[in-house]
C-alpha positions as CSV (number, residue, x, y, z in Angstrom):
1,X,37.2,4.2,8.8
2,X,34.1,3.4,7.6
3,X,31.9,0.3,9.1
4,X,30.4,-2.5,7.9
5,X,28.6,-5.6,8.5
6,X,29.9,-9.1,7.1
7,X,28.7,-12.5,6.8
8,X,30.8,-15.0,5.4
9,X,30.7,-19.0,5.2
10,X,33.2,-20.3,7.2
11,X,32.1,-24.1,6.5
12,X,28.4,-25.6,5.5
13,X,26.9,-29.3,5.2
14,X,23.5,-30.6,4.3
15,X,21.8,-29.2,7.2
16,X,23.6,-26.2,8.5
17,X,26.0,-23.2,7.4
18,X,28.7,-21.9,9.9
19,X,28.7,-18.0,8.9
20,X,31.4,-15.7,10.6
21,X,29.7,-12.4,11.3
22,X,32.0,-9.3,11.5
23,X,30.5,-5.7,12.5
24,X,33.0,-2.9,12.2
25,X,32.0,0.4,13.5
26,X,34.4,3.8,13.4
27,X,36.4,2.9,16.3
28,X,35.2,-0.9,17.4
29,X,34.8,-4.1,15.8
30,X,33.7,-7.8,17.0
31,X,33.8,-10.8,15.4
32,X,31.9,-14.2,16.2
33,X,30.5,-17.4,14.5
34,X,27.0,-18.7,14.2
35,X,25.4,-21.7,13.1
36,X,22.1,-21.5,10.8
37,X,19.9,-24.2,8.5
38,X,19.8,-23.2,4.9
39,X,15.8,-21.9,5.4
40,X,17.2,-19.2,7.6
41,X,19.3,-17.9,5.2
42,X,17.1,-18.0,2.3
43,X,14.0,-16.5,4.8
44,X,16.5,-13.6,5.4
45,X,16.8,-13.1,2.1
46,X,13.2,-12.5,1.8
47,X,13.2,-10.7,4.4
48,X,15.8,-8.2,3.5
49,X,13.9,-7.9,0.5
50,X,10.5,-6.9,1.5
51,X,12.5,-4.5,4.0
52,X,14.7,-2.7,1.6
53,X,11.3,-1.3,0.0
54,X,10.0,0.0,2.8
55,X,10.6,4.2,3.3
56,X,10.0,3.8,6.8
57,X,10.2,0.8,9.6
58,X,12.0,-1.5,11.5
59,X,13.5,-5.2,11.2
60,X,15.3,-7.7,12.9
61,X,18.1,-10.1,12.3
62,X,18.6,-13.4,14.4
63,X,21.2,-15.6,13.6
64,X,22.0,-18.2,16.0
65,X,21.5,-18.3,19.2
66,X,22.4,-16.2,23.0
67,X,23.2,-18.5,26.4
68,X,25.3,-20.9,27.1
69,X,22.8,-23.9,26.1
70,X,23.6,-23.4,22.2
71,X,26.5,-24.2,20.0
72,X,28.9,-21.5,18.7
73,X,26.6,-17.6,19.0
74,X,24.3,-15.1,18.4
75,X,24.0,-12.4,16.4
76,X,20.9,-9.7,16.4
77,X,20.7,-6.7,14.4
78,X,17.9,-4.4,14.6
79,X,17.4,-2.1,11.9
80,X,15.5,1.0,11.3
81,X,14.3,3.7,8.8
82,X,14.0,7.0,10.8
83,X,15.6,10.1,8.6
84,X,15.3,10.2,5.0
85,X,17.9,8.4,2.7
86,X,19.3,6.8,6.6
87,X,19.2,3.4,8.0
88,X,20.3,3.2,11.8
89,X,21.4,0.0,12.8
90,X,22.5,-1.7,16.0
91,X,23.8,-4.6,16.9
92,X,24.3,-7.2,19.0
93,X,26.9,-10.1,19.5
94,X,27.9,-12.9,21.7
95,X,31.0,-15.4,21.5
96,X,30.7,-19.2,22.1
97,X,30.5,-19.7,25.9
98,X,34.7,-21.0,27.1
99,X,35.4,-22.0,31.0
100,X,36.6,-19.8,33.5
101,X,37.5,-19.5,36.8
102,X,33.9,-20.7,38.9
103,X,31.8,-20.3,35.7
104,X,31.6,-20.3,31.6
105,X,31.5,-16.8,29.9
106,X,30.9,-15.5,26.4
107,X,32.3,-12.1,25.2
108,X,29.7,-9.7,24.0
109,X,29.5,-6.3,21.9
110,X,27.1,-4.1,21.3
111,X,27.6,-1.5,18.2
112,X,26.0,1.3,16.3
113,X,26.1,2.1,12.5
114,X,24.8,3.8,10.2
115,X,23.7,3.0,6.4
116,X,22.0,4.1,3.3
117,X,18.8,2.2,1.8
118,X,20.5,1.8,-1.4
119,X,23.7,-0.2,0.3
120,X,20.5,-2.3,1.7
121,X,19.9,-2.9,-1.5
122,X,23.2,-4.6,-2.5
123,X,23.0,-6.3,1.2
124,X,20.0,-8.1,-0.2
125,X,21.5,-8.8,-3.3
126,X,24.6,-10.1,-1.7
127,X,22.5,-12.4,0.4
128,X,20.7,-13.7,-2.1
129,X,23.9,-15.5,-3.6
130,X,25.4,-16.3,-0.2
131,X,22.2,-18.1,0.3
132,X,22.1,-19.4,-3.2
133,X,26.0,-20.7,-2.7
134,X,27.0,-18.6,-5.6
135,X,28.9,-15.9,-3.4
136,X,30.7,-16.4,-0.1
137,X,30.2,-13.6,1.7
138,X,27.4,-10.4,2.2
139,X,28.2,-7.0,3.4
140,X,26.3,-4.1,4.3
141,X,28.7,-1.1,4.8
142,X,27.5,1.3,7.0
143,X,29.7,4.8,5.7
144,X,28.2,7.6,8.0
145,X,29.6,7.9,11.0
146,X,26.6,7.9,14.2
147,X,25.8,11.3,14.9
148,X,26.5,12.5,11.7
């Protein structure tokens, strides 16, 4: 199975988009919903851009918010040029925040993947049009396995 990284736009208004984030890795996958104004979308876009040209060096992606304070979840993704021709990525997640006994909890992953700068590529072009409202969902697919 090969993994990926999906963000798709569950619902937007004038102000904000609801994106459903999906990260799929070889044997695990999570799935949560954040909430983000229309100028963070389009400065990830130019952000993804200025990384994707880059041969070596890191970058992060926030989307939403962690803690129980904020509506909905977070989302980060650190990624990273280290090999030649690899892109490591890892990733973060946490649910909305629900009761339970004595407290409120959020479920939280934590994954590992594993692209190629040229699928960064079509990542960034993907964004581009999720931003733009043209497309409703962005993918980077992360095919090689960690380790490999």
């Amino acid at each position: 199975m090969s993994g990926a990284i999906s963000l798709s736009r569950i619902w937007s208004d004038d102000d904000l988009t609801e994106l459903r984030i999906v990260v799929a890795g070889t044997n695990s996958s999570f799935a949560n919903s954040v909430y983000v104004g229309h100028d963070a979308l389009a400065s990830l876009v130019r952000q993804m851009l200025e990384f994707r040209c880059q041969v070596v060096g890191t970058s992060d992606i926030r989307l939403g918010a962690f803690g129980p304070e904020y509506a909905s979840g977070g989302f980060h993704a650190h990624l990273e040029f280290r090999d030649p021709g690899r892109l490591f990525v890892s990733t973060h997640q946490q649910d909305e925040f629900q009761p339970f006994p004595h407290d409120r909890v959020a479920n939280e992953a934590r994954l590992y993947l594993v692209s190629e700068p040229v699928l960064l590529d079509r990542f960034a072009y993907e964004l581009q049009g999720l931003a733009g409202g043209t497309r409703e969902e962005a993918q980077l697919l992360c095919p090689i396995a960690p380790g490999s």
